[in-house]
TORPA-233071 format. One record per residue (C-alpha): residue in three letters; x, y, z. Coordinates in steps of 0.05 Angstrom, whole numbers, padded with zeros to 5 digits, always signed. Layout:
# residues N
ALAXYZ ...
END
This chain:
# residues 436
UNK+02279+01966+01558 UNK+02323+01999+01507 UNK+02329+02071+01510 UNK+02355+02089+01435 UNK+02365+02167+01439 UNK+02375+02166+01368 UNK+02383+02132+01303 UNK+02435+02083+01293 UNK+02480+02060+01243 UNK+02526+01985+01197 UNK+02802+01477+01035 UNK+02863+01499+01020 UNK+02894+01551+01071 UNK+02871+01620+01058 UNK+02925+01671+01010 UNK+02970+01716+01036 UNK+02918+01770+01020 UNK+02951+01835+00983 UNK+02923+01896+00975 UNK+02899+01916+00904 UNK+02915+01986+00886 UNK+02835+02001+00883 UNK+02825+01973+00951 UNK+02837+02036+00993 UNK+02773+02077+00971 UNK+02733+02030+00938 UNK+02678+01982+00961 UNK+02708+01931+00926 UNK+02743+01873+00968 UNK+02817+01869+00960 UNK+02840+01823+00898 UNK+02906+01768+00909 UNK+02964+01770+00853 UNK+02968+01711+00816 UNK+03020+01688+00771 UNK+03004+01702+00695 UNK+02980+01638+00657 UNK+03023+01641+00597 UNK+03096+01648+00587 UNK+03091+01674+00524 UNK+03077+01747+00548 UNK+03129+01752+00602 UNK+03121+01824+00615 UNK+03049+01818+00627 UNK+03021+01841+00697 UNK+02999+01785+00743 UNK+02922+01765+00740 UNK+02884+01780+00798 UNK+02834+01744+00835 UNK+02785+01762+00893 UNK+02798+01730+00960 UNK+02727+01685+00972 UNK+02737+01687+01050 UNK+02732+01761+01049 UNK+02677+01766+01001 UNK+02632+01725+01046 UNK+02648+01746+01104 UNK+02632+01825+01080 UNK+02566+01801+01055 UNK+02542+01755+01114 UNK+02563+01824+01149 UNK+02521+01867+01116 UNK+02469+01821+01115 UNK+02468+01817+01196 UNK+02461+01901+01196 UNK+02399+01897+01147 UNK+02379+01843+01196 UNK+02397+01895+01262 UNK+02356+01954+01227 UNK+02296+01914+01215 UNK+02294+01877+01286 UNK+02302+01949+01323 UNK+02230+01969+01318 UNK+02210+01901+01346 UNK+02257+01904+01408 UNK+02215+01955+01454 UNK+02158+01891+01452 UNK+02200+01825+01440 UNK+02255+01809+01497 UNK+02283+01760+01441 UNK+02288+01803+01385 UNK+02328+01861+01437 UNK+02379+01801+01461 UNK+02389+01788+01381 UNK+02403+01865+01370 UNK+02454+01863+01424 UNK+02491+01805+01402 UNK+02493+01822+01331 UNK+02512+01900+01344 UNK+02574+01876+01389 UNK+02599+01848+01324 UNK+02582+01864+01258 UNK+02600+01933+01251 UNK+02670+01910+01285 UNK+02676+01865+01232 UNK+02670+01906+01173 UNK+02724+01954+01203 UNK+02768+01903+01221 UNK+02772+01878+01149 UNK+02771+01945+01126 UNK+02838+01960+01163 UNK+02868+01899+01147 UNK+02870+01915+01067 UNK+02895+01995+01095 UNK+02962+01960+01107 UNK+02990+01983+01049 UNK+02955+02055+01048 UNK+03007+02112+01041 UNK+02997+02172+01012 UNK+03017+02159+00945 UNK+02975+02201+00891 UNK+02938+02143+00864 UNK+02907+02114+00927 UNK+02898+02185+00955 UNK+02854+02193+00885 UNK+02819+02142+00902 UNK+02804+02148+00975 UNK+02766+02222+00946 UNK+02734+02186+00899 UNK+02714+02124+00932 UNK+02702+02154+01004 UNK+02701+02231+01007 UNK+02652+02232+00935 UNK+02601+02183+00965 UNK+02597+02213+01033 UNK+02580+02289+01003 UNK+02525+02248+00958 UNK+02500+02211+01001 UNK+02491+02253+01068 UNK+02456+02302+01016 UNK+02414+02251+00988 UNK+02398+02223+01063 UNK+02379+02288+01082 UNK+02329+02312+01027 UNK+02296+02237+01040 UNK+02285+02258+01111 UNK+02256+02324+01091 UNK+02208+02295+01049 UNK+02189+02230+01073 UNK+02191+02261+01149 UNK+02158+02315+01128 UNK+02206+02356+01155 UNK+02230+02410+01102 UNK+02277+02450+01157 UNK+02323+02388+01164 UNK+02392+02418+01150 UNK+02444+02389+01100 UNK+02505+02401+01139 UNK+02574+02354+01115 UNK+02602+02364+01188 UNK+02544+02329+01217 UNK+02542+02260+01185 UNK+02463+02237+01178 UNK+02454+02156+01198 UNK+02487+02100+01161 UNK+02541+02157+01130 UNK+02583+02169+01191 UNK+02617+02091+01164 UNK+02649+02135+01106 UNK+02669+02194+01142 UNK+02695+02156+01196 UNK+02734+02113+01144 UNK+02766+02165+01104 UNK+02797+02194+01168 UNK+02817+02124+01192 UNK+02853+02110+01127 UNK+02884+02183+01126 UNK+02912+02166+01190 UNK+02940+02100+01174 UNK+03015+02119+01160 UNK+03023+02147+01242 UNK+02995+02081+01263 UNK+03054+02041+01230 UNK+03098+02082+01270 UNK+03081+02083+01336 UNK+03106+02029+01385 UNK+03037+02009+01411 UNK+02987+02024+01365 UNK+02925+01986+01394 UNK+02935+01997+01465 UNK+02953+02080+01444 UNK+02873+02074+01399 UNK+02845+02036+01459 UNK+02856+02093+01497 UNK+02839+02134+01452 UNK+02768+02103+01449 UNK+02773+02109+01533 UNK+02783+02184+01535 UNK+02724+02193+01471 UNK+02675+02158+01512 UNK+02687+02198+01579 UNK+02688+02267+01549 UNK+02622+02286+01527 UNK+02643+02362+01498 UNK+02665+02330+01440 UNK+02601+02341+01398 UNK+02579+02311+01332 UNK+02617+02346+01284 UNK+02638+02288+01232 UNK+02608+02244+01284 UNK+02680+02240+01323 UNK+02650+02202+01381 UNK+02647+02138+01326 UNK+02711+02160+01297 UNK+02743+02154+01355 UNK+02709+02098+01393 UNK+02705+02050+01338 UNK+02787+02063+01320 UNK+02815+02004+01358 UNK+02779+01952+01310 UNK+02807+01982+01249 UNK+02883+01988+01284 UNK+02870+01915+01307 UNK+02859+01905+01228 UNK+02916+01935+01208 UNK+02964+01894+01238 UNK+02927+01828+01220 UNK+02963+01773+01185 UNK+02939+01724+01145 UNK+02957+01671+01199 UNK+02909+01690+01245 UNK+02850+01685+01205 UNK+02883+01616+01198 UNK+02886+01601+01266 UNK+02804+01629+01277 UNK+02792+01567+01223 UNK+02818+01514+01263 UNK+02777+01458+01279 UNK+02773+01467+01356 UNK+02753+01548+01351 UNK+02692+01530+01303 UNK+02667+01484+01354 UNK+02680+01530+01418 UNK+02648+01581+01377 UNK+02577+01547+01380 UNK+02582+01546+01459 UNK+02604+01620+01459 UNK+02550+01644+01421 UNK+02498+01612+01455 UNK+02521+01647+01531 UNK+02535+01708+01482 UNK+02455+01696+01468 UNK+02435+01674+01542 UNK+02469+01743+01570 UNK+02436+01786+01524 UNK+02366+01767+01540 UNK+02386+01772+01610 UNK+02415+01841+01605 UNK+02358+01856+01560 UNK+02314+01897+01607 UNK+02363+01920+01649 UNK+02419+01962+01595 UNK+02415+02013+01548 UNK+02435+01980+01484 UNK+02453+02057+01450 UNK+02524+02031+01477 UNK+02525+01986+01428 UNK+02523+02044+01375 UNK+02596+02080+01406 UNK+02561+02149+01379 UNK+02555+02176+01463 UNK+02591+02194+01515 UNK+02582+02153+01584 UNK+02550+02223+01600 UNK+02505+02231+01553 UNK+02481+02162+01569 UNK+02462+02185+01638 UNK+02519+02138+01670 UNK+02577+02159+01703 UNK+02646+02177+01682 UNK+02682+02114+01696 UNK+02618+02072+01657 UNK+02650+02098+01605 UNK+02715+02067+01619 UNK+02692+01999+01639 UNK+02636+01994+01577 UNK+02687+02014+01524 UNK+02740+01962+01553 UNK+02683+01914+01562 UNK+02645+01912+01495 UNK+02715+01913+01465 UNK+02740+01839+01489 UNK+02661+01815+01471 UNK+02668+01845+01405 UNK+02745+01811+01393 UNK+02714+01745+01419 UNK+02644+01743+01380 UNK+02690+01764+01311 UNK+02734+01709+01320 UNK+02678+01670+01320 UNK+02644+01700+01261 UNK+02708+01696+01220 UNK+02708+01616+01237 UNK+02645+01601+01206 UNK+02655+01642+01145 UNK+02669+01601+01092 UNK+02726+01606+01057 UNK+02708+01579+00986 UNK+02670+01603+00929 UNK+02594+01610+00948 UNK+02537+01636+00913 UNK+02540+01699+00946 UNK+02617+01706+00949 UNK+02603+01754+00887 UNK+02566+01804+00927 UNK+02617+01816+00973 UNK+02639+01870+00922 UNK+02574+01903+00936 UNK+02561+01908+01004 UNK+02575+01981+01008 UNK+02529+01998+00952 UNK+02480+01955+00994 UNK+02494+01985+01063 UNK+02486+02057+01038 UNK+02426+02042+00991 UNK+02380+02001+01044 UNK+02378+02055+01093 UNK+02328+02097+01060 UNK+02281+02030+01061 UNK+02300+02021+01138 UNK+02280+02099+01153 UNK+02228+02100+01102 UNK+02195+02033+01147 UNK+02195+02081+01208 UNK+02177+02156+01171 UNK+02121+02119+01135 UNK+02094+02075+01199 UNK+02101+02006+01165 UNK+02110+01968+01231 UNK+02055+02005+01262 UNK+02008+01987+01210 UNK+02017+01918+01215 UNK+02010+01883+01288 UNK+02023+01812+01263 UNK+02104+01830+01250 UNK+02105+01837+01328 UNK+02089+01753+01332 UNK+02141+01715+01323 UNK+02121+01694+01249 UNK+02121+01766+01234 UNK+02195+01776+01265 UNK+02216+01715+01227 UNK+02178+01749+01167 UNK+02217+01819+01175 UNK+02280+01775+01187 UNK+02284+01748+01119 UNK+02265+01808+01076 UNK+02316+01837+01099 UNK+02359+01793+01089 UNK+02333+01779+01024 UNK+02327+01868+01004 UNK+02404+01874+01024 UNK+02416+01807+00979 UNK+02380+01838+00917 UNK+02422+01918+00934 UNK+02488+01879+00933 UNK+02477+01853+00858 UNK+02518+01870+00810 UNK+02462+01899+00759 UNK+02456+01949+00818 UNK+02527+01958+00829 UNK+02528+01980+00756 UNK+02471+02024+00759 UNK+02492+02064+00827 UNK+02579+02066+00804 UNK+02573+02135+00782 UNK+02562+02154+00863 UNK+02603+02098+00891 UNK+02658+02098+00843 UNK+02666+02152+00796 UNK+02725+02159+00762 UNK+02732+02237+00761 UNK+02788+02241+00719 UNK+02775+02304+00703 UNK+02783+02336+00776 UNK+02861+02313+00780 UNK+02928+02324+00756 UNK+02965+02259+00735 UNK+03026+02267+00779 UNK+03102+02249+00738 UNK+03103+02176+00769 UNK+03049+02156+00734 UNK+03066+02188+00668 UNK+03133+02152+00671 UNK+03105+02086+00693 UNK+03054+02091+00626 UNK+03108+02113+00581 UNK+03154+02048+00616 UNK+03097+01995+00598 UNK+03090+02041+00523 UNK+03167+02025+00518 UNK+03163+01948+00543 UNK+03111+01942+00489 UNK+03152+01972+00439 UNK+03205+01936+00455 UNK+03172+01872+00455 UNK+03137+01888+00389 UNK+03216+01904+00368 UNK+03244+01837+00394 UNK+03191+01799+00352 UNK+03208+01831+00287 UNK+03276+01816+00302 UNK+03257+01742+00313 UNK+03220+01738+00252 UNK+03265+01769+00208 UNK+03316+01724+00233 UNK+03279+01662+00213 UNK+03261+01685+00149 UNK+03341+01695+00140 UNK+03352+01624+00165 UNK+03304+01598+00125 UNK+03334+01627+00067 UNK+03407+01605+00084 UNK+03380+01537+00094 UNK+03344+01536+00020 UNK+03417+01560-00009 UNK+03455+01513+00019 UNK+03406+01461+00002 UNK+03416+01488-00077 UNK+03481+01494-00069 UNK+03489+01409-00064 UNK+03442+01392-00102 UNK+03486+01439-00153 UNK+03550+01403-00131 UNK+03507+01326-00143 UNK+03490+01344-00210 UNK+03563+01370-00237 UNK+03588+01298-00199 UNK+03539+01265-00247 UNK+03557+01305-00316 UNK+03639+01279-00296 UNK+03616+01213-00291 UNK+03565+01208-00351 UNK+03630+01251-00392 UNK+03674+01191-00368 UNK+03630+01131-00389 
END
């Protein structure tokens, strides 16, 4: 059964998605320029409007780790619920970095996104790996559990691991073959098991093909996972994805699903490590391509919490360690029947739904996203680019004056000439009346 050593972690054919200038750090999705409505305000900056495909497919994400977390307690005792936890965890984490490289594309170390990537990745990681580890001191009851920033703490190594991903972005636009180069990369990490847990590198590192794969996305192949043909193969391939989990159930160690060990440390040999991390990474390609086809691409009722799914990933793990500190599933026998699993299923689904809102996105932006302004120098681009759109506005402001005034004058012209005939009618009149 599985051997968890320790705690885990998280109609129309789609836009050319852009990055938005907030994308980089931010849990925010990525937003697509649109052309501004009106002509009247030609230098006005383009409107921009949130990409629905993305939005759902970040929260139907995030809702399938709240789902994970809440089904691992249950898989030492259910052979169904452990071939669910494999077949999720070969994909949904995978996802999420995927998309996250994809909108790094236009990452460079400009002073605004590097800003933002502190303030939207580096801040949040520092509060919440202290915050995570004061929980486990007091609802572990264990007061000597250190608060160490090199030694990410459960769901944060996603943020750590991120920041250095996106720092690392520029070199990968470089190199002649960047996804075979971080394949290998992920090949070495998982045979060499001196590498230690300092800012959880074993992640870093074995995770870093997904988010190079993202990076050189296009929008045409998400196009081409929602063709009509790959929807349907994508039933078929989920069900043998669901028939070779319960198989392998019993007989593998799903902590290679987490990428946070060395073959090693796993108690496999060297070259496991080599065959796993080639392995798990063609399932994982395959089983995303056929997430992405089912996502749908519209509006939906929960495209809006797509913006939130990092406030919910970070904020439902102290529920999913409290369940296990606290002994909820031990308390209850029922949740081990499969009405309870079902039962478990849904509140989590439904918990992660509720963290995702935007009333808690509001309440919870002064960790996620604070603005900080204080804490940085505003660099002379940015000065020059304010005091360009002060001068467009000025000048625009000038150029209507102008207009006006000139229309006034028109106006006036027009009312003089119109004087002036009637002047010249009525001295034509006096001749003729002095005549007669």
């Amino acid at each position: 059964m599985t051997n968890s050593l320790r705690p885990h972690g998280p109609r129309a054919p789609l836009p050319p998605a852009q990055q938005s200038t907030d994308d980089a750090p931010s849990p925010r999705s990525p937003e697509i320029a649109r052309p501004a409505a009106s002509a009247a305000a030609p230098d006005a900056r383009p409107v921009k409007q949130r990409d629905a495909f993305f939005d759902n497919a970040k929260y139907l994400a995030i809702v399938l780790v709240a789902m994970g977390h809440a089904w691992q307690p249950l898989t030492g005792q259910s052979r169904a619920a452990e071939a669910l936890y494999m077949v999720v965890y070969t994909f949904h984490m995978p996802a999420f970095i995927l998309i996250s490289g994809y909108f790094s594309r236009s990452f460079d170390m400009r002073p605004d996104r590097l800003r933002r990537l502190v303030t939207g990745v580096a801040v949040p990681y520092v509060i919440f790996e202290v915050a995570y580890s004061l929980f486990k001191r007091w609802a572990d009851d264990d007061p000597g559990h250190p608060i160490s920033l090199l030694d990410p703490w459960y769901l944060t190594w996603f943020l750590i691991a991120l920041f250095v991903w996106r720092m690392t972005t520029p070199l990968w636009k470089i190199v002649r073959w960047p996804v075979p180069i971080a394949l290998a990369i992920a090949v070495l990490a998982s045979v060499s098991p001196d590498i230690g847990d300092d800012l959880d590198l074993q992640r870093v590192l074995q995770f870093l093909p997904f988010f190079v794969v993202g990076l050189f996305m296009k929008p045409e192949h998400f196009q081409l996972m929602r063709r009509r043909e790959v929807r349907i193969l994508a039933v078929p391939v989920f069900a043998a994805a669901l028939a070779v989990a319960y198989w392998a159930a019993p007989r593998m160690n799903s902590a290679w699903f987490y990428h946070r060990d060395s073959a090693q440390e796993l108690a496999a040999p060297w070259w496991a490590g080599v065959v796993m991390t080639l392995a798990l990474f063609g399932c994982s390609m395959v089983l995303m391509a056929c997430f992405f086809a089912w996502v749908p691409r519209r509006k939906m009722w929960f495209t809006v919490l797509g913006a939130g799914t990092l406030y919910g990933y970070l904020l439902h793990g102290f529920l999913a360690k409290g369940s296990r500190f606290w002994g909820w599933y031990d308390t209850y026998d029922w949740v081990y029947q499969p009405v309870g699993e079902i039962f478990v299923t849904l509140l989590a689904a439904a918990i992660i739904t509720a963290l995702c809102t935007p009333p808690v996105q509001r309440m919870f932006r002064f960790a996620m996203e604070p603005k900080m302004e204080w804490a940085f120098r505003r660099d002379a681009t940015e000065l020059a680019r304010e005091r360009g759109k002060s001068g467009s506005s000025d000048r625009a402001g000038g150029a209507g004056r102008t207009s006006e005034s000139g229309q006034s004058g028109a106006k006036a012209g027009t009312a003089d000439r119109t004087g002036s005939e009637a002047g010249k009618a009525d001295s034509k009149a006096g001749k003729a009346d002095s005549k007669s």
